[in-house]
N, C-alpha and C positions, 0 to 999 in steps of 0.2 A: 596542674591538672592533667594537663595531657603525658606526662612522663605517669603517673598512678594509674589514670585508665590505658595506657601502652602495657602495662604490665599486668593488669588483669583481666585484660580481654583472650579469650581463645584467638591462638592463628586464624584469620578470617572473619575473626569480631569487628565489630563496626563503631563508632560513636559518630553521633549527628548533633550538630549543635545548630537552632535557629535562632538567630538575633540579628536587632540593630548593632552595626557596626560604623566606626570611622571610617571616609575613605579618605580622607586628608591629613596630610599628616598635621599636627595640632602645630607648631611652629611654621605652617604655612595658611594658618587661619587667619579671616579676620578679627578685630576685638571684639565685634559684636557676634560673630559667628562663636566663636570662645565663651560667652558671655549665655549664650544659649545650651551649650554643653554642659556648662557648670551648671542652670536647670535642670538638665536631661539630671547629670548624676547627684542633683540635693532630692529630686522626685521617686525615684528608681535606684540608683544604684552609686556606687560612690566612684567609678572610675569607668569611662565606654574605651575599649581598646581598637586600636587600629587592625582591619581586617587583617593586612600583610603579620600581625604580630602574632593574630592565633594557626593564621598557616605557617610561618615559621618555627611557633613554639611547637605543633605539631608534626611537623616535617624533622625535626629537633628529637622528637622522641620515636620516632623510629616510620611512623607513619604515612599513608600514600595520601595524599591529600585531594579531595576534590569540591569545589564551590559552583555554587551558583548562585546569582542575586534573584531575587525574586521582590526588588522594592515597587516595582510599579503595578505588579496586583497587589498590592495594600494600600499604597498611596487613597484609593476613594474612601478605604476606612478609616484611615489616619486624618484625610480631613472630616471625616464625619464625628469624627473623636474633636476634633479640634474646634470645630463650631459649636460641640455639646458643649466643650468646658468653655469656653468664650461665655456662655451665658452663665453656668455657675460660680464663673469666677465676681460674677456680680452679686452673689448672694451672700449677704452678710453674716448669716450663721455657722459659715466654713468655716472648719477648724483649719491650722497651720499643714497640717500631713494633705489633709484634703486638698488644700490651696497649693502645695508643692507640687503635686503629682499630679494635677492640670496645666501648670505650670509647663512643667517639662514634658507634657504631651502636644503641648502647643508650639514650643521648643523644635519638638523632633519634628512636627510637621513642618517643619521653617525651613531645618534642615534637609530634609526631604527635600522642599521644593528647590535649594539651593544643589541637590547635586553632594554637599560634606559628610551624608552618610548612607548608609544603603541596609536593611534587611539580606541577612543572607541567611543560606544551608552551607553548613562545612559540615561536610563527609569527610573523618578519620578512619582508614581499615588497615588493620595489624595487616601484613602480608601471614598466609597461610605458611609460606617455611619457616615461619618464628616457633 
């Protein structure tokens, strides 16, 4: 992704990506922290990649990289999310997709609170002499 949007940005374009990211690398997790990941990506998405991986692959493609985390203004929303599906996961006419994707919101709040992943902004900007 970031070698395609490197080359179709004007000098001085920008890309911003917001997401839940790892900050641990996955073979220094524990089982059940692992176990909660695999959650996260059967809910949402099929693979959460490690922060250093998308500033790398971005630095990689020609790009000036800048991050900032922003997990702990969300954290009150994430548990608020987390205590809603707590109660729908008790409701018996939840389909499997429904039931997944609580799942893994419940997951990331875990996460969260253990510190193994964080919310971030990654700011990509072509340099203008390209």
């Amino acid at each position: 992704m970031a070698k395609s949007s490197y080359r179709i940005l004007r000098p001085g374009g920008s890309l911003t990506i917001a997401n839940i990211f790892s900050k641990v690398d996955p073979s220094k997790l524990e089982t059940e922290d692992n176990g909660l990941i695999k959650k996260i990506c059967d809910g949402r998405v099929g693979y959460m990649h490690h922060i250093s991986d998308i500033i790398g692959s971005s630095e990689a493609a020609g790009f000036e990289v800048e991050t900032k985390e922003v997990t702990q203004n969300i954290i009150p929303s994430v548990q608020y999310l987390e205590d809603l599906c707590k109660v729908g996961l008790t409701n018996p006419r939840m389909n499997e997709i429904k039931h997944a994707n609580r799942q893994a919101i419940i997951a990331i709040s875990q996460l969260f609170q253990k510190g193994a992943v964080g919310y971030f902004f990654v700011k990509a900007v072509k340099s203008k002499a390209d």
